[in-house]
C-alpha angles and dihedrals in degrees: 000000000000118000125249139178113287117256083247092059099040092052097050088049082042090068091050094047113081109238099241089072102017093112089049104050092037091052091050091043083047089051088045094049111129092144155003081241097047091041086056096050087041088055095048096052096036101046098060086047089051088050103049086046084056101048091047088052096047101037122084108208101217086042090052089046088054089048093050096050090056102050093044082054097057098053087046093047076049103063089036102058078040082068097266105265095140091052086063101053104094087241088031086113089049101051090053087057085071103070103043092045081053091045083045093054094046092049094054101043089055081050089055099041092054115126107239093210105055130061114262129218106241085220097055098079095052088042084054102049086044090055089049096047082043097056091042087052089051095051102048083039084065101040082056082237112188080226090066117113121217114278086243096046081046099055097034095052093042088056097045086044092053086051097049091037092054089052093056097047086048095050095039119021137209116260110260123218118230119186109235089206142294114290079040127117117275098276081226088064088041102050119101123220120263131034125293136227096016113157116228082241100053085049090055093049097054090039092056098047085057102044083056095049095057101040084054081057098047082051096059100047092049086056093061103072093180096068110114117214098021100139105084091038086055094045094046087054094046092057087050097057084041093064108034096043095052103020110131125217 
């Protein structure tokens, strides 16, 4: 009898692996298996690899970049209606980029780790990302971290970001997986990038909310003359509303 991982070790890697290609990894790491140790170091190269495939599958870029300029936004309505201190540090902007990256990433991997198979809470992406932008916050926050954002800019733009994200998702929602049967190809190998079925109209909605959200940045930031180093921030989100406003299809 061939030897094969032990139950103990596939189910550890199992939690690592998204659902929509568990069975999949899990059966070539099986056929690869020479060793506990081996199996290990296979898992642990394979599985990063796995994740940033699924993310790729799973995230469509325009709507990424929509994510990420709302979030971005929220953080910035945030400091502002704070009273806008950390506007006025010369990597006050900058600082405010952290925690909706972090809020970003949250929000894709729970996009990559969603099971194909069962319904999913609109709300639950967005909680997700907040938790993650949270918990980042937290941690500089600890390590007493010259990134961290004040404790009121974090919760009120984590609030504001769960509203716009879930605006976007709403609007323009994740590609979902179906299984085409069961000798078929994995559904994560057959999915196309980008989301389907949108209506043009749908797309210039959307476009249009975000073209509003960051000019209503942009607008903030241009009252507050004391900034430093305004000038590339204002011109990179010039060029954003730029292209998302008037991008064609």
């Amino acid at each position: 009898m061939r030897p094969g991982p032990s139950k103990a070790a596939e189910a550890l890697v199992a939690i690592f692996v998204p659902p929509a290609c568990r069975d999949e990894v899990l059966g070539d790491l099986r056929e690869r298996y020479r060793s506990s140790i081996h199996y290990g170091w296979e898992a642990f190269c394979t599985i990063p690899l796995v994740i940033l495939s699924r993310i790729r599958r799973t995230a469509d870029p325009p709507v990424v970049l929509l994510l990420a300029i709302a979030l971005y936004s929220s953080f910035l309505a945030a400091a502002w209606l704070q009273g806008g201190e950390i506007l006025r540090e010369p990597l006050g902007p900058l600082r405010l980029a952290v925690p909706a990256a972090m809020a970003l990433l949250g929000l894709l991997l729970d996009v990559a780790y969603a099971n194909p198979i069962r319904s999913r809470n609109i709300a639950q992406a967005p909680a997700v990302a907040i938790a993650f932008s949270a918990a980042s916050q937290g941690m500089l926050l600890a390590s007493s971290s010259y990134l961290a954002v004040p404790i009121g800019t974090t919760f009120l733009g984590c609030a504001i970001g769960f509203f716009f994200s879930s605006v976007v998702l709403i609007l323009f929602p994740p590609v979902s997986n179906q299984l085409q049967g069961a000798n078929a190809p994995a559904a994560w190998l057959k999915q196309d990038n980008g989301s389907r079925g949108s209506s043009p109209v749908v797309v210039r909605v959307i476009q249009g909310i975000t073209g509003l959200v960051a000019a209503v940045a942009l607008a903030v930031l241009m009252m507050d003359q004391h900034a430093p180093r305004k000038g590339p921030l204002f011109m990179l989100l010039i060029v954003v509303v730029a292209y998302v406003v008037f991008k064609r299809d």
